[in-house]
C-alpha positions in Angstrom: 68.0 -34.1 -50.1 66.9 -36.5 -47.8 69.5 -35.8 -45.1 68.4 -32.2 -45.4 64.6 -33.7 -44.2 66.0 -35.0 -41.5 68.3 -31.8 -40.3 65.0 -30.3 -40.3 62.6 -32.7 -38.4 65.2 -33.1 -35.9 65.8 -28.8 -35.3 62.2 -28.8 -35.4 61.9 -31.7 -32.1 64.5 -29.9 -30.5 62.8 -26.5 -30.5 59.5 -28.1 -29.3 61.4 -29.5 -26.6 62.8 -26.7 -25.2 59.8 -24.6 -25.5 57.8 -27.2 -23.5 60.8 -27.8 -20.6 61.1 -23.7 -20.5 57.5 -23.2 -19.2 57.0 -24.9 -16.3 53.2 -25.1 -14.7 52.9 -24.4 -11.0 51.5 -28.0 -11.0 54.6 -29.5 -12.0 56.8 -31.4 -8.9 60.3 -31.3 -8.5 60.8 -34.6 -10.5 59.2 -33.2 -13.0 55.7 -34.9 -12.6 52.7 -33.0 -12.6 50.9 -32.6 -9.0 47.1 -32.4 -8.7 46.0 -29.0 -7.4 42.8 -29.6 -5.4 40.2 -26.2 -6.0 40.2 -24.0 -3.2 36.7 -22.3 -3.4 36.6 -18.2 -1.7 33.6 -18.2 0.8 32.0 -15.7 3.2 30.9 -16.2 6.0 29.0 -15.2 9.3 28.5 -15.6 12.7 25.2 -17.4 13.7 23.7 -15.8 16.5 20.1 -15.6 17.8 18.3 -12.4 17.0 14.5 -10.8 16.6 13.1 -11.9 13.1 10.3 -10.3 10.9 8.1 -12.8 9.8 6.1 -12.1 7.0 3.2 -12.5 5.1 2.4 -11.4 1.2 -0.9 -9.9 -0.1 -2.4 -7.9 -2.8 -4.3 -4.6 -2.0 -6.2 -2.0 -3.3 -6.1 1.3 -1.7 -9.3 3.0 -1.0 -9.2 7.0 0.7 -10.4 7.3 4.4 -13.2 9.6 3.6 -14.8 9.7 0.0 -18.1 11.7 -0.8 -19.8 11.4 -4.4 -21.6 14.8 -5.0 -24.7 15.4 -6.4 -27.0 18.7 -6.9 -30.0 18.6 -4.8 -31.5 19.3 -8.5 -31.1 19.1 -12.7 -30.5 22.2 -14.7 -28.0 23.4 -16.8 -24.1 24.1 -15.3 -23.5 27.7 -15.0 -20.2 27.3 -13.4 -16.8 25.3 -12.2 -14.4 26.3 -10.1 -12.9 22.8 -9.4 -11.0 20.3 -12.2 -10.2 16.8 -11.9 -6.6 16.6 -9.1 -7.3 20.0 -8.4 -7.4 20.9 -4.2 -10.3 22.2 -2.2 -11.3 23.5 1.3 -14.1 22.7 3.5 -17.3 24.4 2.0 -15.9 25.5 -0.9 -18.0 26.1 -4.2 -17.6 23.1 -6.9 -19.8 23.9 -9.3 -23.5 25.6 -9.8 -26.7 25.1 -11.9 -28.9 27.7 -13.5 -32.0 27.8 -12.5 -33.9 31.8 -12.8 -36.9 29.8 -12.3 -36.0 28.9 -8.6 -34.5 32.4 -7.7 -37.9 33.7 -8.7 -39.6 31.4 -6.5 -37.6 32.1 -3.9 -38.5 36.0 -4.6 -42.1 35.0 -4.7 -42.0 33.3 -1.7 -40.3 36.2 0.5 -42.9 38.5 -0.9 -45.3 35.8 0.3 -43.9 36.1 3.6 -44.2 39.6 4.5 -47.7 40.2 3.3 -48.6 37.2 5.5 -46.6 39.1 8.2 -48.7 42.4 7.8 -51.7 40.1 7.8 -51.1 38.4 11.2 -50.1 41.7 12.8 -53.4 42.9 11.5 -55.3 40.2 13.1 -53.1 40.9 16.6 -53.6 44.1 16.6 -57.6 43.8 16.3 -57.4 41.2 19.4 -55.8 44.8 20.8 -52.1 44.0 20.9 -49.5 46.5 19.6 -48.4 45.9 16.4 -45.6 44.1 15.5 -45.1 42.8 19.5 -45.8 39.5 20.0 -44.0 39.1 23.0 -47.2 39.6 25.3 -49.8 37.6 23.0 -50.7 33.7 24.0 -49.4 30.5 22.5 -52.8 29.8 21.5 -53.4 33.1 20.0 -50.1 33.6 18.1 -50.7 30.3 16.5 -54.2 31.0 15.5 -53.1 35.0 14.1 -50.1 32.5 11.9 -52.9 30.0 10.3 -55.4 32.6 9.6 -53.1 34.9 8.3 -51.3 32.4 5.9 -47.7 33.3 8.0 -47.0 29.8 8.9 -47.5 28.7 5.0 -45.3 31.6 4.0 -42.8 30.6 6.0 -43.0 26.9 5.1 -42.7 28.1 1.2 -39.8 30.5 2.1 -38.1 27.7 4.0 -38.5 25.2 0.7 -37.3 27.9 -1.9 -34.3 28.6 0.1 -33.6 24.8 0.0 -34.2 24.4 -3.9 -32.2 27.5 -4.7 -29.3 25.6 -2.2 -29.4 22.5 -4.4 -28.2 24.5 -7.1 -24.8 24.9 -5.4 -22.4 22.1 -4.4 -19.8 22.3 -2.0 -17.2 20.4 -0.4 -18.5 18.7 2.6 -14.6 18.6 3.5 -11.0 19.7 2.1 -9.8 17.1 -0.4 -8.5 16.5 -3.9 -11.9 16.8 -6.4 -12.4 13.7 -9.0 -14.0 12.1 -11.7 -15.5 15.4 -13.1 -17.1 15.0 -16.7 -19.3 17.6 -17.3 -18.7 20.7 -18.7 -20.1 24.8 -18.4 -23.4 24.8 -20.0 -23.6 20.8 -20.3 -27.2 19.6 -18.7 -27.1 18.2 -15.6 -29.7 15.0 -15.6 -29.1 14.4 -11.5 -28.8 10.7 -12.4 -24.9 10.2 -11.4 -22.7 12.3 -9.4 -21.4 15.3 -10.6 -17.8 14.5 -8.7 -16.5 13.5 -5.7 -14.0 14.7 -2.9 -11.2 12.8 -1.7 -9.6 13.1 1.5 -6.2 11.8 0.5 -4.0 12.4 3.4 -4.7 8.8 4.7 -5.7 5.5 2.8 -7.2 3.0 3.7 -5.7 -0.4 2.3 -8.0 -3.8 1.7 -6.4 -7.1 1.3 -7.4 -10.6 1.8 -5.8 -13.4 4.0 -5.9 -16.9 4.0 -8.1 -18.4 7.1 -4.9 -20.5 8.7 -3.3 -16.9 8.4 -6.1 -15.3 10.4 -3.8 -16.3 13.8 -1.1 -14.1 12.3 -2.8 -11.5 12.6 -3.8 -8.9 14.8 -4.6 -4.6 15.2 -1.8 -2.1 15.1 0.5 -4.5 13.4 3.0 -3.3 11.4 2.6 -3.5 7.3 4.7 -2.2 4.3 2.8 -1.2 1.3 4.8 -1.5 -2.6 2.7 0.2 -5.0 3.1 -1.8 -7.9 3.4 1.8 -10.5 6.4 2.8 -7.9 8.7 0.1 -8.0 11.6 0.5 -4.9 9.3 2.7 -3.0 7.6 1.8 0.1 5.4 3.0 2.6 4.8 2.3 6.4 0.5 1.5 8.2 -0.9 -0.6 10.5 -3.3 -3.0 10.6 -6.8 -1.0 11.8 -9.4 -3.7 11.5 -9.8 -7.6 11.2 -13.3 -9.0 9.6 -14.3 -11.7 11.7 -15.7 -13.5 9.5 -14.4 -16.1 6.6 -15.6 -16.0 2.9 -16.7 -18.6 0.2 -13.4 -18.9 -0.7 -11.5 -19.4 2.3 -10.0 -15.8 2.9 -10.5 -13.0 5.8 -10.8 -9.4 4.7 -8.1 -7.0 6.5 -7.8 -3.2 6.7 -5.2 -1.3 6.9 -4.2 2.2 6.8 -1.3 4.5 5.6 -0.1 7.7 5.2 0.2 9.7 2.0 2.8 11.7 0.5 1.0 12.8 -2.4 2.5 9.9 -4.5 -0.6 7.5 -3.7 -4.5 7.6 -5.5 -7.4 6.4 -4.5 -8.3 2.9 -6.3 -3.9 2.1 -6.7 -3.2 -1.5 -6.6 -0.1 -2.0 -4.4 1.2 -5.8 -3.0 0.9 -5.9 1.0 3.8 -6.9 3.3 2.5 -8.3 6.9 5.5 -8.1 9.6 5.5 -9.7 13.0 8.7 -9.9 14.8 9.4 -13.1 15.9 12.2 -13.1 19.1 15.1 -14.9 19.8 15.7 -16.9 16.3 18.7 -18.2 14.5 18.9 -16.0 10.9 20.8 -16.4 8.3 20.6 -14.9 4.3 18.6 -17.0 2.0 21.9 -17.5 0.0 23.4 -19.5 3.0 20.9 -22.6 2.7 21.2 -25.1 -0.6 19.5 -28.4 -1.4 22.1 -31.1 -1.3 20.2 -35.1 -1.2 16.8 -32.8 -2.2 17.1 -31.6 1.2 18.5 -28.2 3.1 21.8 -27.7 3.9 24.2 -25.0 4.8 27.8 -24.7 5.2 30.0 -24.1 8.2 33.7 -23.0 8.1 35.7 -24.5 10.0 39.5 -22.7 11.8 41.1 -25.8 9.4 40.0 -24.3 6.2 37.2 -27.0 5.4 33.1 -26.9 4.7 31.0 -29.3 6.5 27.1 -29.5 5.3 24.9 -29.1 8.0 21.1 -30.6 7.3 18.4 -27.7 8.1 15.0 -27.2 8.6 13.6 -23.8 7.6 10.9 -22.2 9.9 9.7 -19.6 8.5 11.2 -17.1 5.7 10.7 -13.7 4.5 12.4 -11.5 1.3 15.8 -12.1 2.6 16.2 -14.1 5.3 15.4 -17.7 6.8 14.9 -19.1 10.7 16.4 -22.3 10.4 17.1 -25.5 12.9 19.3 -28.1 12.9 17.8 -31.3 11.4 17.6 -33.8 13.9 16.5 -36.5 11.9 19.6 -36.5 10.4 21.6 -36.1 13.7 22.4 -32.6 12.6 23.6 -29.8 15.5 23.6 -26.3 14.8 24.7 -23.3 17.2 25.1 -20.0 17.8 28.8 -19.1 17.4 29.0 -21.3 14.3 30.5 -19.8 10.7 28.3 -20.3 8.7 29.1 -20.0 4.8 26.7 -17.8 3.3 28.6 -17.1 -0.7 30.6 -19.2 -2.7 28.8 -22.3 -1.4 26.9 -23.5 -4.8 29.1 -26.2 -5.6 30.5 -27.1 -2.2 30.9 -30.8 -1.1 30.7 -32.0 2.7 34.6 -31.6 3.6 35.3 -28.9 1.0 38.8 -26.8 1.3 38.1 -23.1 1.1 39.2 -19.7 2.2 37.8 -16.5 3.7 37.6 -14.0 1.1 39.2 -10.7 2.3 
Protein backbone atom coordinates (compact mmCIF):
# COMPACT_ATOMS: atom_id res chain seq x y z
CA UNK A 1 0.00 0.00 0.00
CA UNK A 2 2.46 2.31 0.95
CA UNK A 3 4.72 1.79 -2.15
CA UNK A 4 1.59 2.40 -4.12
CA UNK A 5 1.67 6.27 -2.21
CA UNK A 6 4.73 6.72 -3.37
CA UNK A 7 4.15 5.54 -7.21
CA UNK A 8 1.73 8.16 -7.03
CA UNK A 9 3.36 11.25 -5.42
CA UNK A 10 6.26 10.68 -7.57
CA UNK A 11 3.90 10.42 -11.25
CA UNK A 12 2.21 13.27 -9.75
CA UNK A 13 5.99 15.59 -9.46
CA UNK A 14 6.79 14.37 -12.62
CA UNK A 15 3.68 15.71 -14.42
CA UNK A 16 4.02 19.11 -12.65
CA UNK A 17 7.47 19.15 -13.91
CA UNK A 18 6.89 18.80 -17.31
CA UNK A 19 3.92 20.99 -17.46
CA UNK A 20 6.02 23.91 -15.87
CA UNK A 21 9.39 23.15 -18.30
CA UNK A 22 6.74 22.92 -21.38
CA UNK A 23 5.56 26.55 -21.06
CA UNK A 24 8.21 28.74 -21.30
CA UNK A 25 7.56 32.76 -20.53
CA UNK A 26 9.09 35.17 -23.00
CA UNK A 27 10.95 36.41 -19.85
CA UNK A 28 12.84 33.27 -19.45
CA UNK A 29 16.85 33.37 -20.70
CA UNK A 30 18.59 30.85 -22.39
CA UNK A 31 19.96 29.27 -19.10
CA UNK A 32 16.77 29.07 -18.04
CA UNK A 33 16.63 32.16 -15.64
CA UNK A 34 14.00 34.53 -15.81
CA UNK A 35 15.08 38.12 -17.47
CA UNK A 36 13.41 41.33 -16.18
CA UNK A 37 11.36 42.93 -18.96
CA UNK A 38 11.48 46.74 -18.36
CA UNK A 39 7.65 48.36 -19.48
CA UNK A 40 7.73 50.07 -22.64
CA UNK A 41 4.86 52.67 -22.35
CA UNK A 42 3.00 53.73 -26.25
CA UNK A 43 3.06 57.61 -26.44
CA UNK A 44 2.06 60.25 -28.94
CA UNK A 45 3.56 62.85 -29.76
CA UNK A 46 3.86 66.26 -31.58
CA UNK A 47 5.91 68.64 -32.99
CA UNK A 48 6.27 72.03 -30.96
CA UNK A 49 6.10 74.88 -33.12
CA UNK A 50 5.13 78.44 -32.53
CA UNK A 51 1.65 79.41 -33.66
CA UNK A 52 -1.33 82.23 -33.05
CA UNK A 53 -3.21 81.32 -29.77
CA UNK A 54 -6.76 82.14 -28.50
CA UNK A 55 -6.71 83.36 -25.23
CA UNK A 56 -9.64 83.28 -23.39
CA UNK A 57 -11.68 84.53 -20.81
CA UNK A 58 -15.02 82.87 -19.09
CA UNK A 59 -18.29 84.71 -18.12
CA UNK A 60 -21.84 84.27 -17.47
CA UNK A 61 -24.53 86.15 -19.53
CA UNK A 62 -27.91 86.88 -19.98
CA UNK A 63 -29.27 87.68 -23.26
CA UNK A 64 -31.41 90.70 -23.59
CA UNK A 65 -33.15 91.52 -27.51
CA UNK A 66 -31.74 94.68 -29.33
CA UNK A 67 -35.00 96.42 -29.36
CA UNK A 68 -37.91 95.52 -26.82
CA UNK A 69 -41.15 97.68 -26.46
CA UNK A 70 -43.77 96.93 -23.56
CA UNK A 71 -47.24 98.01 -24.96
CA UNK A 72 -49.86 99.58 -23.37
CA UNK A 73 -53.39 101.11 -24.57
CA UNK A 74 -53.47 104.72 -24.46
CA UNK A 75 -56.73 103.79 -22.19
CA UNK A 76 -58.83 101.00 -19.95
CA UNK A 77 -61.81 99.22 -21.27
CA UNK A 78 -62.72 95.95 -21.94
CA UNK A 79 -60.70 93.70 -24.86
CA UNK A 80 -62.78 93.29 -27.88
CA UNK A 81 -60.08 91.62 -29.79
CA UNK A 82 -56.54 89.66 -30.31
CA UNK A 83 -54.96 88.96 -33.26
CA UNK A 84 -51.50 88.16 -31.75
CA UNK A 85 -50.50 85.05 -29.10
CA UNK A 86 -47.54 84.63 -27.04
CA UNK A 87 -44.24 83.39 -29.91
CA UNK A 88 -46.49 84.36 -32.53
CA UNK A 89 -44.73 86.90 -35.52
CA UNK A 90 -45.81 90.42 -36.34
CA UNK A 91 -45.14 93.24 -38.88
CA UNK A 92 -44.56 96.82 -38.39
CA UNK A 93 -47.98 98.47 -37.55
CA UNK A 94 -49.81 95.58 -37.30
CA UNK A 95 -53.01 95.38 -35.00
CA UNK A 96 -52.33 93.44 -31.51
CA UNK A 97 -55.25 93.81 -29.77
CA UNK A 98 -58.32 96.43 -29.26
CA UNK A 99 -60.55 97.81 -26.49
CA UNK A 100 -64.24 98.57 -26.53
CA UNK A 101 -65.10 101.71 -25.96
CA UNK A 102 -68.85 102.93 -27.95
CA UNK A 103 -68.50 105.64 -25.52
CA UNK A 104 -65.39 107.21 -27.36
CA UNK A 105 -66.56 106.41 -30.98
CA UNK A 106 -69.60 108.56 -29.97
CA UNK A 107 -67.44 111.26 -28.92
CA UNK A 108 -65.55 111.18 -31.70
CA UNK A 109 -69.12 111.42 -33.67
CA UNK A 110 -70.03 114.28 -31.56
CA UNK A 111 -67.04 115.98 -32.03
CA UNK A 112 -67.11 115.85 -36.01
CA UNK A 113 -70.63 117.14 -35.87
CA UNK A 114 -69.13 119.82 -33.61
CA UNK A 115 -66.84 120.65 -36.29
CA UNK A 116 -68.88 121.30 -39.18
CA UNK A 117 -71.47 123.49 -37.53
CA UNK A 118 -68.54 125.50 -36.30
CA UNK A 119 -67.45 125.44 -39.97
CA UNK A 120 -70.84 126.86 -41.26
CA UNK A 121 -70.57 129.29 -38.45
CA UNK A 122 -67.26 130.91 -39.36
CA UNK A 123 -68.11 130.98 -43.02
CA UNK A 124 -71.16 132.83 -41.85
CA UNK A 125 -69.22 135.34 -40.09
CA UNK A 126 -66.68 135.68 -43.43
CA UNK A 127 -69.19 136.03 -45.51
CA UNK A 128 -70.92 139.03 -43.53
CA UNK A 129 -67.23 140.76 -43.50
CA UNK A 130 -68.20 140.30 -47.54
CA UNK A 131 -65.99 137.31 -48.46
CA UNK A 132 -67.25 134.39 -50.56
CA UNK A 133 -68.22 131.63 -48.82
CA UNK A 134 -66.26 128.94 -48.05
CA UNK A 135 -62.87 130.85 -49.62
CA UNK A 136 -60.57 131.79 -47.23
CA UNK A 137 -57.78 132.17 -49.36
CA UNK A 138 -58.21 136.12 -49.76
CA UNK A 139 -59.32 136.88 -45.95
CA UNK A 140 -56.41 138.25 -43.35
CA UNK A 141 -54.51 136.36 -40.72
CA UNK A 142 -56.05 138.56 -38.27
CA UNK A 143 -59.51 138.02 -39.63
CA UNK A 144 -59.57 134.28 -40.18
CA UNK A 145 -58.38 133.91 -36.67
CA UNK A 146 -61.00 136.06 -35.19
CA UNK A 147 -64.10 134.29 -37.69
CA UNK A 148 -62.30 130.63 -35.84
CA UNK A 149 -62.76 131.98 -32.07
CA UNK A 150 -65.97 133.47 -32.55
CA UNK A 151 -67.35 130.79 -34.38
CA UNK A 152 -66.21 128.05 -32.00
CA UNK A 153 -64.08 126.37 -35.23
CA UNK A 154 -60.77 126.31 -33.45
CA UNK A 155 -62.48 124.49 -30.29
CA UNK A 156 -64.11 122.06 -32.68
CA UNK A 157 -61.15 121.25 -34.06
CA UNK A 158 -59.17 120.97 -30.87
CA UNK A 159 -62.14 118.42 -29.67
CA UNK A 160 -62.03 116.53 -33.04
CA UNK A 161 -58.26 116.36 -32.70
CA UNK A 162 -58.57 114.73 -28.94
CA UNK A 163 -61.42 112.19 -29.95
CA UNK A 164 -59.40 110.96 -32.70
CA UNK A 165 -56.54 110.43 -30.18
CA UNK A 166 -58.74 108.60 -27.47
CA UNK A 167 -60.52 106.46 -30.05
CA UNK A 168 -56.53 105.64 -31.27
CA UNK A 169 -55.68 104.48 -27.73
CA UNK A 170 -58.08 101.85 -28.13
CA UNK A 171 -55.91 100.14 -30.76
CA UNK A 172 -52.34 98.89 -30.27
CA UNK A 173 -49.95 98.15 -32.81
CA UNK A 174 -46.56 97.04 -33.32
CA UNK A 175 -44.22 99.94 -33.33
CA UNK A 176 -41.94 97.28 -35.26
CA UNK A 177 -41.92 93.56 -36.67
CA UNK A 178 -41.03 91.13 -33.97
CA UNK A 179 -42.01 88.02 -32.04
CA UNK A 180 -45.22 89.30 -29.43
CA UNK A 181 -44.76 88.21 -25.60
CA UNK A 182 -45.90 87.96 -22.28
CA UNK A 183 -49.64 88.22 -23.29
CA UNK A 184 -52.08 87.42 -20.30
CA UNK A 185 -55.20 88.71 -20.90
CA UNK A 186 -57.93 87.37 -22.59
CA UNK A 187 -61.13 88.65 -25.20
CA UNK A 188 -63.59 90.35 -23.01
CA UNK A 189 -61.06 90.41 -19.78
CA UNK A 190 -60.92 94.27 -18.43
CA UNK A 191 -58.12 96.04 -19.22
CA UNK A 192 -57.03 98.16 -15.87
CA UNK A 193 -53.97 100.11 -17.98
CA UNK A 194 -51.80 99.48 -14.93
CA UNK A 195 -49.19 96.94 -16.66
CA UNK A 196 -48.51 96.29 -20.26
CA UNK A 197 -50.67 94.47 -22.24
CA UNK A 198 -47.52 92.68 -24.16
CA UNK A 199 -44.52 93.50 -25.69
CA UNK A 200 -42.63 93.09 -29.06
CA UNK A 201 -39.44 91.61 -29.51
CA UNK A 202 -37.14 92.20 -32.16
CA UNK A 203 -35.29 88.88 -32.03
CA UNK A 204 -33.00 88.82 -35.02
CA UNK A 205 -30.12 90.19 -32.85
CA UNK A 206 -29.35 90.00 -28.94
CA UNK A 207 -27.82 91.77 -27.11
CA UNK A 208 -25.59 89.75 -24.41
CA UNK A 209 -24.53 91.32 -20.73
CA UNK A 210 -21.80 89.90 -18.76
CA UNK A 211 -19.55 91.03 -16.17
CA UNK A 212 -15.58 91.11 -15.99
CA UNK A 213 -13.26 91.29 -13.43
CA UNK A 214 -11.45 94.89 -13.15
CA UNK A 215 -7.63 93.26 -13.87
CA UNK A 216 -9.58 91.79 -16.94
CA UNK A 217 -10.78 95.20 -18.14
CA UNK A 218 -7.18 95.34 -20.22
CA UNK A 219 -8.34 92.23 -22.05
CA UNK A 220 -10.74 93.78 -23.45
CA UNK A 221 -11.64 95.85 -26.11
CA UNK A 222 -14.79 96.65 -29.16
CA UNK A 223 -15.36 94.24 -32.01
CA UNK A 224 -13.58 91.44 -30.23
CA UNK A 225 -14.47 88.23 -30.97
CA UNK A 226 -16.96 86.10 -28.36
CA UNK A 227 -18.62 82.62 -28.42
CA UNK A 228 -21.89 82.40 -26.72
CA UNK A 229 -23.06 78.48 -25.06
CA UNK A 230 -26.49 78.64 -24.07
CA UNK A 231 -26.66 76.70 -21.19
CA UNK A 232 -30.45 74.82 -22.46
CA UNK A 233 -28.36 73.87 -25.86
CA UNK A 234 -25.51 72.11 -24.76
CA UNK A 235 -22.77 71.61 -27.97
CA UNK A 236 -24.18 74.49 -29.68
CA UNK A 237 -22.50 77.79 -30.08
CA UNK A 238 -22.90 81.03 -31.52
CA UNK A 239 -20.49 83.73 -32.92
CA UNK A 240 -20.75 88.22 -31.62
CA UNK A 241 -18.56 90.78 -30.86
CA UNK A 242 -17.94 92.87 -28.19
CA UNK A 243 -20.18 96.28 -28.97
CA UNK A 244 -19.68 98.28 -25.75
CA UNK A 245 -17.28 98.44 -22.63
CA UNK A 246 -18.75 100.45 -19.33
CA UNK A 247 -16.14 102.50 -18.12
CA UNK A 248 -16.80 102.33 -15.07
CA UNK A 249 -16.10 99.63 -12.09
CA UNK A 250 -18.81 98.35 -9.58
CA UNK A 251 -19.04 97.73 -5.74
CA UNK A 252 -17.90 94.53 -6.36
CA UNK A 253 -14.96 94.76 -8.40
CA UNK A 254 -16.45 93.93 -11.91
CA UNK A 255 -17.01 95.95 -15.38
CA UNK A 256 -20.21 95.48 -17.31
CA UNK A 257 -19.66 94.37 -21.09
CA UNK A 258 -22.05 94.11 -24.06
CA UNK A 259 -22.03 92.10 -26.60
CA UNK A 260 -24.18 91.18 -29.46
CA UNK A 261 -25.11 88.12 -31.59
CA UNK A 262 -27.05 86.86 -34.19
CA UNK A 263 -30.15 84.66 -33.88
CA UNK A 264 -31.23 81.66 -35.62
CA UNK A 265 -34.43 81.36 -33.99
CA UNK A 266 -33.00 78.96 -31.37
CA UNK A 267 -32.26 81.96 -28.82
CA UNK A 268 -35.09 84.01 -26.28
CA UNK A 269 -34.92 86.98 -24.83
CA UNK A 270 -33.92 86.74 -20.92
CA UNK A 271 -31.67 82.95 -21.87
CA UNK A 272 -28.86 82.48 -19.63
CA UNK A 273 -25.83 81.38 -21.71
CA UNK A 274 -21.83 81.12 -20.27
CA UNK A 275 -19.65 83.76 -22.40
CA UNK A 276 -16.37 82.86 -24.06
CA UNK A 277 -13.90 86.11 -24.63
CA UNK A 278 -11.18 85.22 -27.50
CA UNK A 279 -8.09 87.29 -28.24
CA UNK A 280 -5.53 85.73 -30.39
CA UNK A 281 -2.36 85.94 -29.02
CA UNK A 282 0.71 85.56 -31.87
CA UNK A 283 3.65 83.66 -32.18
CA UNK A 284 3.27 81.17 -29.04
CA UNK A 285 4.45 77.71 -28.20
CA UNK A 286 0.93 75.31 -27.85
CA UNK A 287 0.53 72.34 -26.87
CA UNK A 288 -2.88 70.10 -25.63
CA UNK A 289 -3.57 70.36 -21.98
CA UNK A 290 -2.95 66.55 -21.81
CA UNK A 291 0.79 67.09 -22.71
CA UNK A 292 1.69 68.99 -19.28
CA UNK A 293 1.68 66.84 -15.68
CA UNK A 294 2.74 67.83 -12.18
CA UNK A 295 5.77 65.82 -11.37
CA UNK A 296 7.79 67.48 -7.76
CA UNK A 297 4.09 69.59 -7.46
CA UNK A 298 5.35 71.37 -10.40
CA UNK A 299 4.70 71.33 -14.52
CA UNK A 300 6.27 69.13 -16.59
CA UNK A 301 6.01 67.63 -19.98
CA UNK A 302 7.57 64.96 -21.91
CA UNK A 303 9.90 64.99 -24.94
CA UNK A 304 10.69 61.92 -27.21
CA UNK A 305 13.70 61.54 -27.91
CA UNK A 306 15.10 59.45 -31.73
CA UNK A 307 16.61 56.77 -28.86
CA UNK A 308 13.22 55.81 -27.68
CA UNK A 309 13.35 57.60 -24.12
CA UNK A 310 11.16 60.43 -22.18
CA UNK A 311 12.96 63.24 -20.60
CA UNK A 312 10.70 65.72 -18.25
CA UNK A 313 10.99 69.09 -19.13
CA UNK A 314 9.95 71.78 -16.17
CA UNK A 315 7.22 74.27 -17.60
CA UNK A 316 5.64 77.39 -16.94
CA UNK A 317 2.07 77.85 -18.27
CA UNK A 318 1.18 81.31 -19.65
CA UNK A 319 -2.03 81.41 -20.23
CA UNK A 320 -4.62 78.53 -21.04
CA UNK A 321 -7.92 78.13 -22.67
CA UNK A 322 -10.51 74.81 -23.08
CA UNK A 323 -7.87 72.91 -24.76
CA UNK A 324 -4.76 74.24 -24.98
CA UNK A 325 -1.78 75.78 -22.87
CA UNK A 326 1.22 78.51 -23.95
CA UNK A 327 3.90 77.20 -22.07
CA UNK A 328 7.82 78.14 -21.43
CA UNK A 329 10.63 76.51 -20.42
CA UNK A 330 11.37 76.85 -16.68
CA UNK A 331 14.41 78.46 -16.16
CA UNK A 332 14.64 78.24 -12.63
CA UNK A 333 15.13 74.90 -13.10
CA UNK A 334 17.59 75.22 -16.02
CA UNK A 335 14.93 73.84 -18.24
CA UNK A 336 15.23 74.55 -22.38
CA UNK A 337 12.31 74.11 -24.52
CA UNK A 338 12.14 74.56 -28.50
CA UNK A 339 10.40 74.52 -31.33
CA UNK A 340 11.19 71.36 -33.24
CA UNK A 341 11.01 69.38 -29.98
CA UNK A 342 8.54 66.02 -29.63
CA UNK A 343 6.80 66.60 -27.31
CA UNK A 344 4.64 63.62 -25.59
CA UNK A 345 1.27 64.60 -25.44
CA UNK A 346 -0.71 60.68 -24.39
CA UNK A 347 0.51 57.95 -22.55
CA UNK A 348 2.61 60.22 -20.29
CA UNK A 349 0.65 59.80 -16.73
CA UNK A 350 3.03 57.57 -15.23
CA UNK A 351 6.19 58.51 -17.06
CA UNK A 352 9.57 58.89 -15.22
CA UNK A 353 12.49 61.30 -16.42
CA UNK A 354 14.45 58.64 -18.72
CA UNK A 355 11.38 56.47 -19.49
CA UNK A 356 11.63 53.81 -22.57
CA UNK A 357 8.66 54.22 -24.81
CA UNK A 358 7.40 53.93 -28.38
CA UNK A 359 5.43 55.92 -30.97
CA UNK A 360 2.14 54.43 -31.20
CA UNK A 361 1.25 53.88 -34.95
Amino acid sequence: MRSRILTICAFTVALTLTSCGGKKTSEEGKDGKLQYSPQVNEVEVITLERTDFARQLLSNGKLAASRKSALMFGTTGKIASISARNGGHVNAGAVIATLDRPDLRLALESADIALKKAEIDMYDFLAGQGYTARDTTSVPKDLLATARMRSGYSSALNSLSKARYDIAGTVLRAPFGGRVADVKLRRHDQYSGSDPFCAVIDDRTFDVDFTVMESEYSFLSIGLPVKIRPFAEEGKEYSGKITSINPSVDSKGQISVRAQVANDGSLIDGMNVKVVVERMIPGQLVVPRSAVVIRDNLDVLFTYTPDGRAHWTYVKILYSNGDSHVVTANTDRNATLSEGDQVIVSGNLNLADNSEVTLKD
